[in-house]
C-alpha positions in Angstrom: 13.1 6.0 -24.7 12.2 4.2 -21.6 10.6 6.8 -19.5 8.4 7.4 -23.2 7.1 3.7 -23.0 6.8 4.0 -19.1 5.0 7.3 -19.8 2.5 5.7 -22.5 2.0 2.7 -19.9 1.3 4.9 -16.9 -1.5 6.9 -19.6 -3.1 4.1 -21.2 -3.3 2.4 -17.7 -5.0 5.6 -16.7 -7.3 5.9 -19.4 -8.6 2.2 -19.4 -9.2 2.6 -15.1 -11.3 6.1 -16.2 -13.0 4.8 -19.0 -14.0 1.3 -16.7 -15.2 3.5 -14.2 -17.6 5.6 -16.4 -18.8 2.4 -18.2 -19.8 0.8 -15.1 -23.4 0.2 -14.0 -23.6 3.2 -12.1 -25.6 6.0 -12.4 -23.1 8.8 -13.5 -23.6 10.8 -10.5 -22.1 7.8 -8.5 -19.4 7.1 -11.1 -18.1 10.8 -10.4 -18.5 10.8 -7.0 -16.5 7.4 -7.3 -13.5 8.7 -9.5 -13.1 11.7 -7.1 -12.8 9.6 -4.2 -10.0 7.5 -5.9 -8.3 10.6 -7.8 -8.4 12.3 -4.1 -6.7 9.1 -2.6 -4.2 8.7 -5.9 -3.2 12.5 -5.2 -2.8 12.3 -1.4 -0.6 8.7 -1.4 1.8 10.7 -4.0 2.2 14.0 -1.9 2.8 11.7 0.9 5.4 10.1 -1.2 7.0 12.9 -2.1 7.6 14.0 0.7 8.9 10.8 2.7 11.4 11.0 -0.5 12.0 14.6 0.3 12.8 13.7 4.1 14.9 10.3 3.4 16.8 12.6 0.8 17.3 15.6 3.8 18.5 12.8 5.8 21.2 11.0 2.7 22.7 15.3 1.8 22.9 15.2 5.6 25.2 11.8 6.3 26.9 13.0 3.0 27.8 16.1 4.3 28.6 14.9 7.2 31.2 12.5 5.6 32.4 14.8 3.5 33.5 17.1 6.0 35.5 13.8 7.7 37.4 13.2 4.5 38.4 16.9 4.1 39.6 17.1 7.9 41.9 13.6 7.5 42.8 15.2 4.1 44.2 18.6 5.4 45.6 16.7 8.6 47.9 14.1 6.4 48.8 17.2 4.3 50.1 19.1 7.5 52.1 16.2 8.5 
């Protein structure tokens, strides 16, 4: 239910930013050009997002695993005892 309204928020936000930029005063070839520029920016910030989650995420399975494998050797060493 909430990622539906964040969804329809994201969209209509979107839309509205679209729509303002094609009713500007601009001739339309500028207006293009304009909403290219900003889509190319949008769509290069996210794949740089994506992947600085993708890294920090490497980094959390790493530490986990890490731990992990502690627990398990104080686990089989207080068994042995």
């Amino acid at each position: 239910m909430i990622r539906d309204i964040a969804f329809l928020i994201v969209l209509s936000l979107s839309v509205g930013f679209m729509l303002g930029l094609l009713m500007a005063p601009q001739s339309g070839a500028k207006s293009r050009k304009t909403l290219l520029i900003k889509l190319k920016d949008f769509l290069d910030k996210g794949k740089f997002t994506l992947l600085e989650a993708r890294v920090i995420g490497e980094g959390i399975l790493e530490k986990s695993k890490e731990r992990v494998g502690e627990v398990s050797h104080r686990l089989k060493d207080k068994k042995e005892s």
